[in-house]
C-alpha positions as CSV (number, residue, x, y, z in Angstrom):
1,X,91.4,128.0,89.2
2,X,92.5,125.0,86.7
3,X,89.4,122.7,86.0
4,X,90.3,118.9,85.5
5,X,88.9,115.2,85.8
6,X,91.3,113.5,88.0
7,X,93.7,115.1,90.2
8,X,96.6,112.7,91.8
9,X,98.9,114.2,94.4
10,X,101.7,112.0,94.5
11,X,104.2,111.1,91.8
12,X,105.4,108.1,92.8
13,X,105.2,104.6,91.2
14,X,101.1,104.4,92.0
15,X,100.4,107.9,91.2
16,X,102.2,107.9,87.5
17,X,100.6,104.4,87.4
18,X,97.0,105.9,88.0
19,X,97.7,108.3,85.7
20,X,99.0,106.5,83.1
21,X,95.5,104.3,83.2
22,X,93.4,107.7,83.5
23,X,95.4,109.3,80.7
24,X,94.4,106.2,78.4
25,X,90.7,106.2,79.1
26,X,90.3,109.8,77.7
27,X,90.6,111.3,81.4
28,X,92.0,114.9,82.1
29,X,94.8,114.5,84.7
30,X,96.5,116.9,86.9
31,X,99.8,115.4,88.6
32,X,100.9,117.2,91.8
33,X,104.4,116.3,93.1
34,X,106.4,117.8,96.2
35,X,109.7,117.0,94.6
36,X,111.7,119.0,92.2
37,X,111.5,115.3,90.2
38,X,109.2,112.4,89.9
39,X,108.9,109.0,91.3
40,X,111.9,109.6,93.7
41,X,112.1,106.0,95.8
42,X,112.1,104.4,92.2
43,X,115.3,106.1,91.4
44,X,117.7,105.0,94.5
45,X,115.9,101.5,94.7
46,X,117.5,98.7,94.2
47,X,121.1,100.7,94.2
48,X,119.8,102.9,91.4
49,X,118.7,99.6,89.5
50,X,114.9,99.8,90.9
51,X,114.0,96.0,92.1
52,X,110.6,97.0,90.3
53,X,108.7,93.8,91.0
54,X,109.1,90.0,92.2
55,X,108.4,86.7,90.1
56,X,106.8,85.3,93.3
57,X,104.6,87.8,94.1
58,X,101.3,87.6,95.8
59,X,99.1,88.0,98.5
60,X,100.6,86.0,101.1
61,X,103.5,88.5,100.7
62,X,102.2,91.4,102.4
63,X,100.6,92.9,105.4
64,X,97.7,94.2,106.4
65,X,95.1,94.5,109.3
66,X,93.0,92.8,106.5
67,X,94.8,90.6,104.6
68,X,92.7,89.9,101.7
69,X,92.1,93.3,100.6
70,X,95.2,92.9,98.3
71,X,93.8,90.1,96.5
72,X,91.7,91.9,94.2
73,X,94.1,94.6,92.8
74,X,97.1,91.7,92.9
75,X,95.2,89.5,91.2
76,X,93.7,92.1,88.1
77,X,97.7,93.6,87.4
78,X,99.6,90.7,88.6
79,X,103.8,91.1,87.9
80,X,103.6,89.3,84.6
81,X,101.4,92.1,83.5
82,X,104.4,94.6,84.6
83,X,107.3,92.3,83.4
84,X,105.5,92.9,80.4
85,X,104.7,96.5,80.0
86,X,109.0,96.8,80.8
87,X,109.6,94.0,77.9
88,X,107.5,96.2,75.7
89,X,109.7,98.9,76.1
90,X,112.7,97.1,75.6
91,X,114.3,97.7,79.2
92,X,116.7,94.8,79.9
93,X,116.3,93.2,83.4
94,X,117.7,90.0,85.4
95,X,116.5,88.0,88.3
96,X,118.9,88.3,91.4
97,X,117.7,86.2,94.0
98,X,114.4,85.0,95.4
99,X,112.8,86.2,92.1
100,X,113.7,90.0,92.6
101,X,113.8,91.7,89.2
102,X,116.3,94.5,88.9
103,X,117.1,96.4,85.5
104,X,120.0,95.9,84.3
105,X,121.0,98.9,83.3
106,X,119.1,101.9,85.3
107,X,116.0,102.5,87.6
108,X,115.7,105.8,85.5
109,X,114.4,103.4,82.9
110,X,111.2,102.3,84.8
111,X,110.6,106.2,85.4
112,X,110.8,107.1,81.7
113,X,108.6,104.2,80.4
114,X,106.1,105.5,83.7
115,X,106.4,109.2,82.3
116,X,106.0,107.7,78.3
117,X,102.8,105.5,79.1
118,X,101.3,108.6,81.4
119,X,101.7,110.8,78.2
120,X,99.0,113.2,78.1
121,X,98.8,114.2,82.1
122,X,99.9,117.3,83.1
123,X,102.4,116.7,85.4
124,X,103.9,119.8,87.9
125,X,106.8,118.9,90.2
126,X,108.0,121.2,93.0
127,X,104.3,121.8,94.1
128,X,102.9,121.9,97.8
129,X,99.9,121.4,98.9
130,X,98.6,123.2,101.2
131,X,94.9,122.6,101.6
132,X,92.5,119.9,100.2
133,X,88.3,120.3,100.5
134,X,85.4,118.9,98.9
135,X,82.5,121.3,97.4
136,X,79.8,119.3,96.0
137,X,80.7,116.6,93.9
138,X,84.4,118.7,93.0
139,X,87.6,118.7,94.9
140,X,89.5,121.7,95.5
141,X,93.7,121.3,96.2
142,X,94.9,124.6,96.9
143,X,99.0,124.9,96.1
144,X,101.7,127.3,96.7
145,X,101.5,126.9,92.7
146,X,97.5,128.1,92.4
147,X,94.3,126.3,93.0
148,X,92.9,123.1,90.9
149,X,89.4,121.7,90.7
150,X,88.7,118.1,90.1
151,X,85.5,115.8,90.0
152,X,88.2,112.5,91.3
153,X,91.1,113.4,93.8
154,X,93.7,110.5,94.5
155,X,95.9,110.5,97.0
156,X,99.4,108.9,96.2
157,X,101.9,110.4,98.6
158,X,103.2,107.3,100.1
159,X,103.8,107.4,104.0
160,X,106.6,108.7,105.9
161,X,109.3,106.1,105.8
162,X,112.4,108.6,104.4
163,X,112.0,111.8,105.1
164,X,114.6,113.5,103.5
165,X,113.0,112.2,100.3
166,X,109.8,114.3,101.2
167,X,108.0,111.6,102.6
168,X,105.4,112.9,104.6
169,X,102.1,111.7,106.7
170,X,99.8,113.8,104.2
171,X,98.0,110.8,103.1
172,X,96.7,110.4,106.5
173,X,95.7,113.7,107.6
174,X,93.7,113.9,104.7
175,X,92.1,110.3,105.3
176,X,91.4,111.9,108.7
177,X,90.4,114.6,107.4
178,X,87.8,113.2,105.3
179,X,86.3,110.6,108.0
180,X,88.0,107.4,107.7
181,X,90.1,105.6,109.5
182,X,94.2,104.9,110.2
183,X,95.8,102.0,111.0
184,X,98.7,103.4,113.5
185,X,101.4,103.9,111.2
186,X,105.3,102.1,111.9
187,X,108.4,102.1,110.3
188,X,108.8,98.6,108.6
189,X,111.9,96.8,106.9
190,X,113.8,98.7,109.5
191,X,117.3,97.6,111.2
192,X,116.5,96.7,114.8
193,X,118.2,98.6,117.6
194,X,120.2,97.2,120.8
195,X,120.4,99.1,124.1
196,X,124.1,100.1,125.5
197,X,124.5,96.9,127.6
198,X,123.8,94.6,124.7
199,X,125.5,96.9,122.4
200,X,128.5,96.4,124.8
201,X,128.0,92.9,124.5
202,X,128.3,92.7,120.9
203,X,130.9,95.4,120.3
204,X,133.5,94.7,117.4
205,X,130.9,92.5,115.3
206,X,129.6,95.0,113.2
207,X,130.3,94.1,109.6
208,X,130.1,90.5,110.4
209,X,127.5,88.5,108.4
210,X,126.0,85.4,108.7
211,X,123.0,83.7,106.9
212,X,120.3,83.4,109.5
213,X,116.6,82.5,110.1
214,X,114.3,84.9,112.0
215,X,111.1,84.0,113.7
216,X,108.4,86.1,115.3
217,X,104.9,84.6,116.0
218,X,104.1,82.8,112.4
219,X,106.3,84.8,110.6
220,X,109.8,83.2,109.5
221,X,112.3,84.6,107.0
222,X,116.0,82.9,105.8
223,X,118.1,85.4,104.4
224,X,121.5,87.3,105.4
225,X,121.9,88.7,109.2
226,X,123.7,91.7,109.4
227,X,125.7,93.0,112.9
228,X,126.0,97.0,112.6
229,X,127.2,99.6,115.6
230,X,123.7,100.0,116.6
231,X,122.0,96.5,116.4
232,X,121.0,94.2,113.7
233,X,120.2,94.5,110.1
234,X,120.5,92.6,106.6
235,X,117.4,91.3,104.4
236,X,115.9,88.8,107.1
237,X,116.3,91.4,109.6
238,X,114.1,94.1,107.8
239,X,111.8,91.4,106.8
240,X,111.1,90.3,110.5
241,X,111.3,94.0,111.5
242,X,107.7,94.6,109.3
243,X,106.1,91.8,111.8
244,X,107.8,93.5,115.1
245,X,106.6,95.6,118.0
246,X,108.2,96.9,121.1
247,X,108.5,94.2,123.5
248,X,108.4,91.0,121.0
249,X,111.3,88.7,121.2
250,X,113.0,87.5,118.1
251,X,114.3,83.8,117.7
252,X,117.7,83.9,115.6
253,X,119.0,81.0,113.9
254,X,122.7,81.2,113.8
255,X,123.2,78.6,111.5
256,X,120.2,77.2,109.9
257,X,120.0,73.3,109.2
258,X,122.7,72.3,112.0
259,X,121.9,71.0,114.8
260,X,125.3,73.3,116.7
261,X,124.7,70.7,119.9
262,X,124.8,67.6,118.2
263,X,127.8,68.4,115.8
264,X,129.6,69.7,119.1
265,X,128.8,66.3,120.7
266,X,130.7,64.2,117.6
267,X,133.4,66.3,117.6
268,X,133.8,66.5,121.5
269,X,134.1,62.3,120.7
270,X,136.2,62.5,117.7
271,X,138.4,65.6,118.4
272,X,138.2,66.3,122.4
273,X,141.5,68.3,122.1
274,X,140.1,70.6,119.9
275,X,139.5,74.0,121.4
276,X,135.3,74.5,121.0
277,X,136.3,77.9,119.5
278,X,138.1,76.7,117.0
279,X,135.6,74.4,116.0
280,X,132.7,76.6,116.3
281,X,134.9,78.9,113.5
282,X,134.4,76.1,111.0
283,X,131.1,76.9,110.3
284,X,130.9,80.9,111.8
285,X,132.7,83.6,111.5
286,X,135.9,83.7,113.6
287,X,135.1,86.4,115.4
288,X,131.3,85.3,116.0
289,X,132.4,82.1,117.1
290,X,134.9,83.3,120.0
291,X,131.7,86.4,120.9
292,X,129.4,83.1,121.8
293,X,132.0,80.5,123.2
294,X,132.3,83.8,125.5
295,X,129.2,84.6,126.2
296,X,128.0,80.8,127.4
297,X,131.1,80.3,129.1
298,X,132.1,77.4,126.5
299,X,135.9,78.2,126.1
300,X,138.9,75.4,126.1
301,X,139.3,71.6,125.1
302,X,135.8,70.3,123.7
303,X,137.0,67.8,125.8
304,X,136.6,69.7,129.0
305,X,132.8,70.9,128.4
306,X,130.2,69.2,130.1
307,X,127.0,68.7,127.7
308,X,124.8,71.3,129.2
309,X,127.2,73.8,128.8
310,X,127.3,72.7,124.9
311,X,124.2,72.3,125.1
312,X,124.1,76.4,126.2
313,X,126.4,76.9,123.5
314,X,123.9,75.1,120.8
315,X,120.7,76.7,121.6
316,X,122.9,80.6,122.0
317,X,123.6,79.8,117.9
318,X,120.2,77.9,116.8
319,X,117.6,79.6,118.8
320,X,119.2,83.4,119.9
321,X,116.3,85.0,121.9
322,X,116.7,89.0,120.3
323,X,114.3,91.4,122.4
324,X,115.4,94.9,120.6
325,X,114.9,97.9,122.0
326,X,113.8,99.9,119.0
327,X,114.4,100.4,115.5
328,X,116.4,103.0,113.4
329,X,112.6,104.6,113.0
330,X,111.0,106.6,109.6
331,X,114.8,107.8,108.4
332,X,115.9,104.3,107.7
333,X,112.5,102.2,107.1
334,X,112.0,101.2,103.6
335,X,108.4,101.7,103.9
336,X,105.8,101.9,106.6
337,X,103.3,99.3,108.3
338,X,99.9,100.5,108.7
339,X,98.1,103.6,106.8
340,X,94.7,104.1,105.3
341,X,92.4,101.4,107.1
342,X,91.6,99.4,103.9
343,X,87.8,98.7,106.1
344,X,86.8,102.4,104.6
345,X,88.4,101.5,101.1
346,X,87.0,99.4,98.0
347,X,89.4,96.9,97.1
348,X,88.3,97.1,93.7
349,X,88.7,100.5,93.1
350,X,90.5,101.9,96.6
351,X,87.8,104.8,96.4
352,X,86.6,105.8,100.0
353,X,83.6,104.1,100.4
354,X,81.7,107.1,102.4
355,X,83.3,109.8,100.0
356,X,82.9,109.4,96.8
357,X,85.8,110.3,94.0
358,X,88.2,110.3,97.0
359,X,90.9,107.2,96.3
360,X,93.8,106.1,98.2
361,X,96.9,104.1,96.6
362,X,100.4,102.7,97.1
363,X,102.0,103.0,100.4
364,X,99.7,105.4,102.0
365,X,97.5,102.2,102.3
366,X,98.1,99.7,105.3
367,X,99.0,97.3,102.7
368,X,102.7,96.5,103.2
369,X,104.9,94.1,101.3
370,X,107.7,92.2,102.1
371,X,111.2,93.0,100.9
372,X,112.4,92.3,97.6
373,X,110.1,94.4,94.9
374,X,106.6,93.2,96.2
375,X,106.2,97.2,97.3
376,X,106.7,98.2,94.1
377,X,104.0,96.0,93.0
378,X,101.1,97.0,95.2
379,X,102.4,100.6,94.0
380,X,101.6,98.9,90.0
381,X,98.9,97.1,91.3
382,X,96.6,99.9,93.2
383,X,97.5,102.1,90.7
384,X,96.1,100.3,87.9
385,X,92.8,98.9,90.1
386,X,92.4,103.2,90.5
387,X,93.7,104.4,87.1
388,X,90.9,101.9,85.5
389,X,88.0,103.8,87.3
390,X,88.7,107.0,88.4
């Protein structure tokens, strides 16, 4: 059996981060990863580019049964702490939009300055585990690889969102396994499903875009809408999906900032010949625009339509009532909602409060971000608050 300090299974973005702060306060660290290589979401993120953080991060940008559990970690290694650490190793980066920060060259970049800052761990890939227990004040992780002893054990395995990446839910059956508590995990920034007869209804759209707002309870996201062969996607789609449960209804804005009935209305006045199709195609796609003059009946001269059925027309567009009937689940979802219930964690060092040297980090924690690199930074974020500590 291998005696260490720290032992972090997990090595993703918060378990490299960990032990990158470990490794730098003197600590002996063991690093345990499934994978044949390291830090596996941060390579196909952003398209191989890695959108490692956002300019505009910060607590209000992520979810959580308790919200302000975040606000510690976010606020002690904020993104202008990791804009700087890539700076200092001279990796090249550009905003793209809504402050998203993607290298420009490769997301293999933000795993090599991760491995070069964590210099000094001793870091196995290709390892399973296959049984965790506590004797005394020392962690023992048995492996297919051998047995390790450690006085800290941090788990940084993510949750199951992608499982052909080796995502798993071994964060929480060891949580469970240790006493504490799990906030019912779900897939989140996830494509929304249809059923066959809407489906049916919507058939030849997919591949049509449009830009769109979404709103669900108090939540409200403007980004691109996406129509596939099974339902909806595009950014404000996955954002809205985080905030969704089986059964809500979804309020679509077709085209944000217009109001569709009252520009029908001046047309109908100034060009009542014009078919309503025809004019609806000057501001949606053609083949969008004919789909919803079909589906509220709203099809000849604008002339012709009496105002309630415009008016039919103009609330189909600005307020589309969306109840899906699922989501494309854990193989498509970016990341998952829900996790370690942060009411058995410390928010200043994410160590279990009823087990001591037990810590939890990154995605495995029912802390979830929005789209656009604000993952990545609770992965920097609860990394450091643990690394600092443990």
């Amino acid at each position: 059996m291998e005696d260490v300090d720290v032992i972090i299974i997990g090595g993703g973005a918060a378990g490299l981060m960990c032990a990158a702060g470990a490794v730098k306060r003197g600590r002996r660290v063991l690093v345990l990863e499934r994978n044949a290589q390291v830090a596996q979401k941060v390579r196909i993120s952003g398209g191989g580019r890695a959108n490692f953080t956002n300019l505009h991060a910060s607590p209000a940008n992520f979810l959580s049964d308790n919200p302000h559990f975040c606000v510690s970690a976010l606020k002690r290694y904020t993104q202008r702490d990791f804009i700087a650490l890539v700076e200092k190793h001279g990796i090249a980066y550009h905003e793209k939009t809504l402050g998203q920060l993607f290298c420009d060259d490769s997301a293999q970049q933000i795993i090599d300055m991760l491995l070069a800052e964590a210099a000094g761990a001793d870091i196995r890939t290709a390892v399973s585990v296959t049984k965790v227990a506590k004797d005394g004040e020392r962690f023992r992780v048995h492996t297919d690889k051998g047995m390790f002893s450690g006085s800290a054990l941090v788990i940084a395995t993510g949750g199951p969102s992608i499982p052909k990446m080796g995502a798993s839910r071994f964060a929480y059956d060891i949580a469970k396994q240790f006493g504490l508590r799990v906030v019912t995990p779900r897939p989140g920034l996830v494509p929304l499903t249809f059923d066959r007869d809407m489906l049916a209804t919507l058939d030849g759209l997919s591949g049509v875009s449009v830009a769109a707002t979404a709103t669900l309870g108090k939540a409200r996201f403007a980004e691109a809408l996406l129509f596939t062969h099974r339902g909806l996607s595009g950014p404000v789609v996955l954002q809205i999906s985080s905030y969704w449960r089986p059964g809500d209804t979804i309020l679509f804005d077709l085209l944000p900032g217009t109001d569709l009935f009252g520009m029908l209305k001046d047309m109908k006045q100034d060009q009542p010949k014009k078919e309503v199709p025809t004019a609806l195609a000057q501001v949606l796609p053609k083949s969008l625009a004919q789909r919803l003059c079909e589906w509220t009946g709203c099809l000849g001269r604008l002339a012709d339509q009496p105002d309630k059925r415009l008016r039919a027309l103009g609330t189909q567009v600005n307020a589309w009532a969306v109840t899906p009937a699922g989501s494309e689940g854990e193989r498509t979802a970016e990341v998952t909602v829900g996790g370690v219930d942060t009411r058995d964690l410390s928010s200043k060092t994410m160590e279990a409060r009823d087990v001591p040297g037990l810590y939890f980090i990154g995605e495995g924690v029912d802390v979830t971000g929005h789209l656009g690199g604000f993952n990545f930074q609770w992965a920097w974020a609860s990394g450091h608050a643990c690394g600092e500590v443990v």
